[in-house]
N, C-alpha and C positions, 0 to 999 in steps of 0.2 A: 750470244744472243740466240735463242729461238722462233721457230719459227712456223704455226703451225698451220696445214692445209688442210682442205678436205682433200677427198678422192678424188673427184672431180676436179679440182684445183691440181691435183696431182699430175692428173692424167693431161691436163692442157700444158702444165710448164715441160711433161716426157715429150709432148709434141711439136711444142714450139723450145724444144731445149737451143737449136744452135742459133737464134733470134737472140734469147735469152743471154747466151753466152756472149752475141756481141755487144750486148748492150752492156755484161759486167766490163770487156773490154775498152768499153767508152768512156769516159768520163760523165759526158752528159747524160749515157745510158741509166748509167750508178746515180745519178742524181735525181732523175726519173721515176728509177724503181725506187727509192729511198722515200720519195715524195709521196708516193701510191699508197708505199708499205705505212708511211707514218699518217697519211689520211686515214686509213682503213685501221689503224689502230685506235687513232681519235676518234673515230665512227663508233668504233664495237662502243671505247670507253664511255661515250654518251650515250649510245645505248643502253647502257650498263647501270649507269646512273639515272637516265629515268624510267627505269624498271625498280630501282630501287628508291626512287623518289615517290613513285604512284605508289608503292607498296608502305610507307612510311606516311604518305597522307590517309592511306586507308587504314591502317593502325592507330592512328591518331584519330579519325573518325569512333574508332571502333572504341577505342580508350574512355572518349570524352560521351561517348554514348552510354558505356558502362557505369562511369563515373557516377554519371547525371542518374542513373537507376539506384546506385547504389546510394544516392542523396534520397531517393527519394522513398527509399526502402527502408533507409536510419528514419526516416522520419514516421513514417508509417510504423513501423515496431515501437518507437519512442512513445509513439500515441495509447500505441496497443499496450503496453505496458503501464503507463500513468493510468489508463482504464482499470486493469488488474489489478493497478494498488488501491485506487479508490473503493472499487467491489471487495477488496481483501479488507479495508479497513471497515468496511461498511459491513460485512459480517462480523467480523470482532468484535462490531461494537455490539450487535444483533447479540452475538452468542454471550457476551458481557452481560447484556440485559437481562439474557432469559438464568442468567446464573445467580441473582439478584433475586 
């Protein structure tokens, strides 16, 4: 197992090393720091998670916001295009006539 500190966390366990020491000699000591260590793991881990929960609602925002442009883009070109075939046929027919 690992086990990573800052510097600061460093420098307080090189100061309080022979505290430390008797607490690994305890039993209840070891159960203690065991306790701390596995809060402070749980801690980061939900930290961890909702950081990546808020980032996963804001993609999802950002998705469904896209999405919804991109409906409304198909429909708009869709429009634009049925224009262009009616004006295209409506010339053909034009250039039709005057070839008559």
């Amino acid at each position: 197992m690992e086990i990573e500190v800052t510097n600061d966390e460093l420098a307080r366990i090189r100061r309080n090393k022979r505290e430390i020491e008797e607490r690994f000699r305890d039993l209840e000591g070891l159960e203690r720091t065991l306790r701390v260590l596995k809060l402070r793991f749980l801690i980061e881990q939900r930290e961890r998670i909702e950081t990546r929960l808020v980032e996963m609602r804001t993609n999802y925002i950002e998705l469904t916001e896209f999405e919804e442009t991109a409906k409304h883009d198909k429909e708009f070109l869709m429009a634009f295009r049925k224009k262009l075939s009616e004006e295209n046929k409506r010339l053909r027919a034009e250039l039709e006539a005057r070839r008559r």
